[in-house]
C-alpha positions in Angstrom: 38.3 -11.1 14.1 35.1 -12.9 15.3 32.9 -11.4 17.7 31.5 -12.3 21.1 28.7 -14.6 19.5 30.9 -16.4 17.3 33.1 -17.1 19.9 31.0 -18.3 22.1 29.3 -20.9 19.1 33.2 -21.7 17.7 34.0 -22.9 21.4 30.8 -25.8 21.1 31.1 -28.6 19.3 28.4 -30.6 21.1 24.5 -29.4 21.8 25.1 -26.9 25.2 23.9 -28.5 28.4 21.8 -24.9 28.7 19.5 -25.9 25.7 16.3 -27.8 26.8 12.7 -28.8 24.9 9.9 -27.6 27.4 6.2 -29.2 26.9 3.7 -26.4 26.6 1.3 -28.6 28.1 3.0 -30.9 31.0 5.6 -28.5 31.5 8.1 -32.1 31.5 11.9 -31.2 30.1 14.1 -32.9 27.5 17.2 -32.8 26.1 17.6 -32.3 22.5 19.3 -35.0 21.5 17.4 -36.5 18.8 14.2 -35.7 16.7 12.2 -33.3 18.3 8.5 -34.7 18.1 5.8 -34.6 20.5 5.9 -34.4 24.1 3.9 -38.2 25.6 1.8 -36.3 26.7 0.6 -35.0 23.0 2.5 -31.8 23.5 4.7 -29.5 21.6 7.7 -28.3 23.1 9.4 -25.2 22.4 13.1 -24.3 23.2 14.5 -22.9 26.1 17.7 -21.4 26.1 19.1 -18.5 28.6 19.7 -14.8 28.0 23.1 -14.2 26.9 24.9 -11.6 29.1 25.9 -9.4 26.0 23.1 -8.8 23.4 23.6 -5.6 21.2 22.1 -4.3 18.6 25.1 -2.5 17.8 26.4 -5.9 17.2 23.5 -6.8 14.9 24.0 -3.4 12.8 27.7 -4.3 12.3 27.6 -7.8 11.0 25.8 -6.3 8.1 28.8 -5.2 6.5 31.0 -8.8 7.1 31.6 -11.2 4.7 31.4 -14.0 7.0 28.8 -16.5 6.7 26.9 -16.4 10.4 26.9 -12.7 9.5 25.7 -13.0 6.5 22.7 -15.0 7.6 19.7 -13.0 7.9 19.0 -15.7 10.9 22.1 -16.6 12.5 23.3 -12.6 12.4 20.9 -12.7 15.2 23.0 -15.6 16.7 22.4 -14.3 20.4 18.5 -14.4 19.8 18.8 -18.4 18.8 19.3 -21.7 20.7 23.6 -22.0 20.9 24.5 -24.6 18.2 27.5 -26.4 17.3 29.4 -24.1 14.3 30.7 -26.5 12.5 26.9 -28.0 12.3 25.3 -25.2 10.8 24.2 -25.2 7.2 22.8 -21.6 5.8 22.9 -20.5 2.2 23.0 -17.9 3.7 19.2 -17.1 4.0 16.7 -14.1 5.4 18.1 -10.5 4.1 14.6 -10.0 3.1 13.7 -6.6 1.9 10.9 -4.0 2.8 8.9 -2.6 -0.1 6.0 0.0 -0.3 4.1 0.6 -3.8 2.0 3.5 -3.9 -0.5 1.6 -6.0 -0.7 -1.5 -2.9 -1.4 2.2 -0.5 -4.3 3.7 -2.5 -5.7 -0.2 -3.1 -5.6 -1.4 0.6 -6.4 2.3 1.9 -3.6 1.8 4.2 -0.8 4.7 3.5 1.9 3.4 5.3 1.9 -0.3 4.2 5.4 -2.3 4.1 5.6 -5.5 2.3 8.4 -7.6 4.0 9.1 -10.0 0.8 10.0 -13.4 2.2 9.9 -14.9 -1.3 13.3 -13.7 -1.7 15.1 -16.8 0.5 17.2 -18.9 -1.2 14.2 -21.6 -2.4 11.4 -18.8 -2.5 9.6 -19.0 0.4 10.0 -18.3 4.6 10.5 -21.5 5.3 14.2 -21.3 4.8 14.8 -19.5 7.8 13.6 -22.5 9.8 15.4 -25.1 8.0 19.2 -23.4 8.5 18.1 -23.7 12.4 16.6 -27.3 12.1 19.0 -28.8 9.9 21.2 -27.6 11.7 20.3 -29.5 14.8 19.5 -32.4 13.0 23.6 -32.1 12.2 24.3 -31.8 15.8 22.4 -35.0 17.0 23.8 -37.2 14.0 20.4 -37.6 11.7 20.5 -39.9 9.5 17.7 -38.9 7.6 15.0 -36.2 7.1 11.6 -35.7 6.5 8.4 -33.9 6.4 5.1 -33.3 4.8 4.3 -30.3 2.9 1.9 -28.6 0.8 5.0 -27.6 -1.0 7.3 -24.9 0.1 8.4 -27.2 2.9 9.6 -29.7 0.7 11.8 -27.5 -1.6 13.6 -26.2 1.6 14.1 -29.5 3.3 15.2 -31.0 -0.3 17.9 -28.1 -0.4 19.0 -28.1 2.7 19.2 -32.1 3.3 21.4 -31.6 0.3 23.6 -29.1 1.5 24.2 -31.0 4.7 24.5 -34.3 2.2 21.2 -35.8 4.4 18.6 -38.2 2.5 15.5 -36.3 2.8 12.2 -38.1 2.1 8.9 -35.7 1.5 5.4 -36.7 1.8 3.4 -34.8 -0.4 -0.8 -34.4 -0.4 -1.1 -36.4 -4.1 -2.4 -34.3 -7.2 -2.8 -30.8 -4.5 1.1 -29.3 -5.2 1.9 -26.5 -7.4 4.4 -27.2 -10.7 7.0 -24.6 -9.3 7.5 -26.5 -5.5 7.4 -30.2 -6.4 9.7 -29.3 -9.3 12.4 -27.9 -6.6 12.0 -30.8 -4.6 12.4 -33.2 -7.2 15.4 -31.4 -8.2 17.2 -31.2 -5.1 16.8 -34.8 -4.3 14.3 -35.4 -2.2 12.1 -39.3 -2.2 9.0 -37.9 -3.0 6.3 -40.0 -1.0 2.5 -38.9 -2.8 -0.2 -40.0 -0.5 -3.8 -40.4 -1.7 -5.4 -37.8 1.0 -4.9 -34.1 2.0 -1.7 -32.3 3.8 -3.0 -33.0 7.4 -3.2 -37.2 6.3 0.3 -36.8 4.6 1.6 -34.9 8.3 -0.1 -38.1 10.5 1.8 -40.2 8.4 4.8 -38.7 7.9 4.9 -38.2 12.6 4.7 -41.9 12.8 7.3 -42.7 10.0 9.8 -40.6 12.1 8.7 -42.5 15.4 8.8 -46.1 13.6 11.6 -45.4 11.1 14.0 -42.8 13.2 13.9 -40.2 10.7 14.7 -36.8 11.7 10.8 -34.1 11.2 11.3 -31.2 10.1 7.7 -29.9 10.2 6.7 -27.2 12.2 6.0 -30.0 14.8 10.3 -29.6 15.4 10.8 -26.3 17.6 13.7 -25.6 16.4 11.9 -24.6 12.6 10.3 -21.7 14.7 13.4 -20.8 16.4 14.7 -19.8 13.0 11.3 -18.2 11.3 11.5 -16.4 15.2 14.4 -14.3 12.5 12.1 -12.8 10.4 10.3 -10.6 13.4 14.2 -9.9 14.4 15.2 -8.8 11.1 11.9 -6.7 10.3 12.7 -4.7 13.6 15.8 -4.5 12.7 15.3 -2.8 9.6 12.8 -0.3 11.1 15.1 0.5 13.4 13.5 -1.4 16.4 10.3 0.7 16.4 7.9 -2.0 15.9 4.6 -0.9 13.3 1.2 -0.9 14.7 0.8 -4.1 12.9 2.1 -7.5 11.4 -0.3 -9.2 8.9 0.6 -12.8 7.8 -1.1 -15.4 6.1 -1.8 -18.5 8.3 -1.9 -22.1 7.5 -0.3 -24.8 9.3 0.1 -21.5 12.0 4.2 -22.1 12.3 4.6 -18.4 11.7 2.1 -16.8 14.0 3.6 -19.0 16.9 7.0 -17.7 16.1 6.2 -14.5 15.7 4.1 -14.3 19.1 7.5 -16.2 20.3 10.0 -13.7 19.2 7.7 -10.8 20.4 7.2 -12.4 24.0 11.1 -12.7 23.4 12.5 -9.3 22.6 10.3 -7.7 25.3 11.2 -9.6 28.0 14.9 -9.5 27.0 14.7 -5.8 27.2 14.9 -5.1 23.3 11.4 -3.8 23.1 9.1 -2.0 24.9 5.9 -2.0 22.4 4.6 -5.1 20.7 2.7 -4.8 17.4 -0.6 -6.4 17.1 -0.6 -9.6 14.6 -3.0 -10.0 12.3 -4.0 -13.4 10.6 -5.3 -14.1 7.4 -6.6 -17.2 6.5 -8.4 -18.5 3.2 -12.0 -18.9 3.5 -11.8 -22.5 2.2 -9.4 -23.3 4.7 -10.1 -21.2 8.1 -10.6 -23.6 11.4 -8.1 -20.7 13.2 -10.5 -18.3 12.2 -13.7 -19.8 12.6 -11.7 -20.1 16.4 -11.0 -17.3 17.0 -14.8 -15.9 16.0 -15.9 -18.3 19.0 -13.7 -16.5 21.7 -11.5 -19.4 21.3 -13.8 -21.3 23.2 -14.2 -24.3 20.0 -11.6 -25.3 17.3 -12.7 -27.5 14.9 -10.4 -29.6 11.7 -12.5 -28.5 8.1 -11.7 -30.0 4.6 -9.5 -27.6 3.1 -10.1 -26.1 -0.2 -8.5 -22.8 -1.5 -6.7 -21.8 -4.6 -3.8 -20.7 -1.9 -2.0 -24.4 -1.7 0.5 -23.0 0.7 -2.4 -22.3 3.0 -3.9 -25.4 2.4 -4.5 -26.5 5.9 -7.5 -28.0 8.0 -6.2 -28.7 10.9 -3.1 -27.0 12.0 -0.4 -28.3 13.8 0.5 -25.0 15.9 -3.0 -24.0 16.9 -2.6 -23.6 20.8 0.2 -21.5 20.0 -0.8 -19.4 17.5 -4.1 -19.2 19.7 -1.6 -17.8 22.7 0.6 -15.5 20.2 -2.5 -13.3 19.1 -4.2 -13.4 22.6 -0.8 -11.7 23.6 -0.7 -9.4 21.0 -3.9 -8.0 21.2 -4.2 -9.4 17.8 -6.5 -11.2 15.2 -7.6 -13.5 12.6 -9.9 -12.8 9.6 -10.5 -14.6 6.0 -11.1 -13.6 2.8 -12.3 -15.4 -0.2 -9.9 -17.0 -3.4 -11.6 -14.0 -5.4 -10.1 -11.4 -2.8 -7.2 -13.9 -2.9 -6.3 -13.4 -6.5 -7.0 -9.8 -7.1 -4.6 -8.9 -4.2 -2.0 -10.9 -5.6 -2.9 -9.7 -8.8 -2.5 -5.6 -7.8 0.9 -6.8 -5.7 2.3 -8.4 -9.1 1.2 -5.6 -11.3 3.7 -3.5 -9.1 6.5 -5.7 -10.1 7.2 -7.4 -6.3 5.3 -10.3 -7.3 3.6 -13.5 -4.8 2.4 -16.5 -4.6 -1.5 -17.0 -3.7 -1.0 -17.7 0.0 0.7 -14.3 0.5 -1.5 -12.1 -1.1 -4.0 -13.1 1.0 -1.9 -11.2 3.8 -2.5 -8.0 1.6 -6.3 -9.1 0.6 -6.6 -8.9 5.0 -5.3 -5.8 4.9 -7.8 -4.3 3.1 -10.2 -5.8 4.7 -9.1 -4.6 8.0 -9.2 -1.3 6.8 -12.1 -1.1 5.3 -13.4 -2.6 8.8 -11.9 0.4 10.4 -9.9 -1.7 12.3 -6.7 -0.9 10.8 -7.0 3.1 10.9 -5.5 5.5 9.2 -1.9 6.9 9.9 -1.3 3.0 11.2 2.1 1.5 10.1 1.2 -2.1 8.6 3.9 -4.5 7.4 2.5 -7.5 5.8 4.3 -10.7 5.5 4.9 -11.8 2.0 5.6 -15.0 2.2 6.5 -17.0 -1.3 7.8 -16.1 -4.3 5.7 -15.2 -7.9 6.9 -18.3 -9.8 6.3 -20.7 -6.6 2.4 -21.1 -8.6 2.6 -20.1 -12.1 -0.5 -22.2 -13.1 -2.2 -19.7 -10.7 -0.6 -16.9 -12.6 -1.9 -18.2 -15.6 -5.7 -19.4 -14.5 -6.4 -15.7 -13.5 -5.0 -13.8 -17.2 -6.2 -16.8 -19.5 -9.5 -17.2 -17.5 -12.5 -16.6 -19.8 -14.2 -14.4 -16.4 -13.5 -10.8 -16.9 -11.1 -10.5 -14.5 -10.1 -6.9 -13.4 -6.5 -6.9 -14.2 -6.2 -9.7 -16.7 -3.5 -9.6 -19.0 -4.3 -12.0 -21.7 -1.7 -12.4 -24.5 -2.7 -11.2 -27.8 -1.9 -13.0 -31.2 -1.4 -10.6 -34.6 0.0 -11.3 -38.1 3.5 -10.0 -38.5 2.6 -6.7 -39.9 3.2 -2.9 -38.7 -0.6 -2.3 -39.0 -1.8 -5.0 -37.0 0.8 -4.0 -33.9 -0.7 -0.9 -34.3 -3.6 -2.1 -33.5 -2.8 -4.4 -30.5 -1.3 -1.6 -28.8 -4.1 0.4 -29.3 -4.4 1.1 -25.6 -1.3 0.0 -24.1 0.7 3.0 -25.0 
């Protein structure tokens, strides 16, 4: 028998007249009936949607054991949470379900005992970004889309290609030309997707691809489209979920294009003033050192932002001038939180120790566990703190990076270079000299 939620999203088959898009700079209103870009003004909007009467966690807890597909969801479990769409419009694999790890080698490494990885690598196509594309293609469903697109420095593109698909949506993807790792633009391709390579970086292929949905009426699905951070909003829900709603001390996530910090600060701001939480955890960000405008920001008080030339061997992260910026600039002012950087080197060894565990990342994440150890090593993070970073991509999303750092000829610290050996018992003795 379907519960309260369900019943209240079977009886829609329309957007609800309680859903609005409200500019965070003009304050105007809209109603979401088409592509969600920018306000006239140059604004974003987010969405607005009331406070159900009913919201349990109870509710939440239970729908862990059903077999039907909202349940099932690691985002639309938290259906109450989310702007009300249409059912019979919503496309999820089902995505989120996420797990929580700790590695006693990641504690003694970082310095931080109580570290939780929350491993968003494990969504359907690898990466976080899933969560936001059940909500937005979703909606893009519910207004009658014809098409989709969006630029991407890669994960992006292998969730809208998916999800496009799923829906049965053309999906077009405009791609930085030469910059992508093997292991995204081969989902994309895969899926379907036109693959649009531009000669410039991800922030020329994202002013391209805004005035291609303007000009050409093709539904974005960048973090531009509130409705992707409605959905990534899930992953806070579902981490606080699984610690039982006791939040940690702190949330560390990588930032790029800065679509996650906003949503997290978002779902935050959210659960506290709907009464589900009475403590917020202080965000941390990480960015590249190659690519940090946010924290080169955030080191000037806020007071100066500035677009760079990106450069990092962290593609996902790949980002000089980010899209979400005044958000992400209000989520870690109202968390009390942070950004720092940390250099490819740092980069790579993190995501190094976090493979040799057997969890596994892509570069961009383990720069969320390369912060950590800053942070502690800062004193900032202190000891008996509960951390959770974000994981955000899975190992094989950048296997050339996986292969540069054990086939490099530096002396890497954990390099794991293949050996070669004549087919004799002698010479394997020899080769696993010191492995056994």
């Amino acid at each position: 028998m379907a519960d309260e939620g369900e019943q209240q999203l079977a009886g829609q088959r329309t957007i609800s007249a309680e859903i609005w898009l409200v500019c965070e700079r003009c304050g105007g209103r809209l109603r979401p009936t088409g592509s969600p870009g920018r306000c006239p003004c140059g604004g974003l909007y987010h969405v607005e949607f009331p406070r159900p009467a009913v919201i349990s966690t109870a509710a939440f807890e239970q729908r862990l054991g059903s077999w039907q597909p909202l349940d099932r969801s690691g985002v639309w479990r938290y259906r109450e949470l989310l702007p009300p769409l249409p059912v019979d419009r919503i496309i999820t694999r089902p995505e989120g379900n996420t797990n929580l790890y700790h590695h006693p080698r990641l504690a003694e490494w970082t310095g931080c005992a109580d570290l939780l990885l929350k491993h968003e690598g494990e969504n359907p196509t690898g990466s976080f970004k899933d969560r936001g594309m059940t909500v937005a293609i979703s909606h893009a469903r519910a207004v009658d889309a014809r098409a989709v697109a969006c630029a991407s420095t890669g994960n992006t593109a292998a969730s809208v290609a998916a999800y496009a698909a799923l829906a049965g949506l053309p999906s077009i993807v405009f791609l930085p030309s030469g910059k992508i790792a093997a292991g995204k633009l081969s989902q994309a391709i895969a899926y379907g997707a036109r693959i649009v390579q531009i000669t410039g970086d991800f922030d020329a292929a994202m002013q391209l691809v805004q005035e291609a949905s303007s000009e050409l009426g093709l539904y974005l699905l960048n973090s531009v489209n509130p409705f992707r951070l409605e959905g990534q909003k899930s992953i806070v829900f579902e981490l606080l979920h699984q610690l039982g709603w006791e939040p940690p001390d702190w949330i560390i996530l990588p930032g790029g294009n800065l679509g996650n910090t906003a949503a997290f600060g978002a779902a935050l701001m959210q659960l506290r003033a709907w009464g589900l939480l009475d403590r917020l955890p202080r965000l941390g960000v990480i960015q590249a050192a190659g690519a940090a405008p946010f924290y080169a920001a955030f080191r000037s008080g806020f007071r100066d932002f500035r677009p760079v030339t990106a450069e990092t061997v962290a593609t996902a992260i790949r980002i000089g001038n980010p899209v979400s910026y005044e958000r992400a600039r209000r989520a870690i002012e109202s968390t009390g939180g942070l950004v720092e950087a940390v250099t490819d080197d740092e980069i790579l060894e993190a995501k190094a120790q976090v493979d040799r565990c057997g969890i596994g990342c892509e570069p961009a994440s383990a720069a969320a566990v390369a912060g950590v150890r800053k942070l502690v090593a800062q004193g900032i993070i202190r000891p008996g703190e509960r951390v959770v970073a974000v994981l955000t991509g899975h190992v094989l999303k950048d296997p050339d990076a996986i292969l540069q750092y054990h086939l490099s000829e530096e002396q890497r610290p954990l390099a794991n270079r293949p050996v070669t050996i004549e087919p004799t018992l002698s010479a394997l003795r020899g080769a696993l000299e010191h492995a056994l």
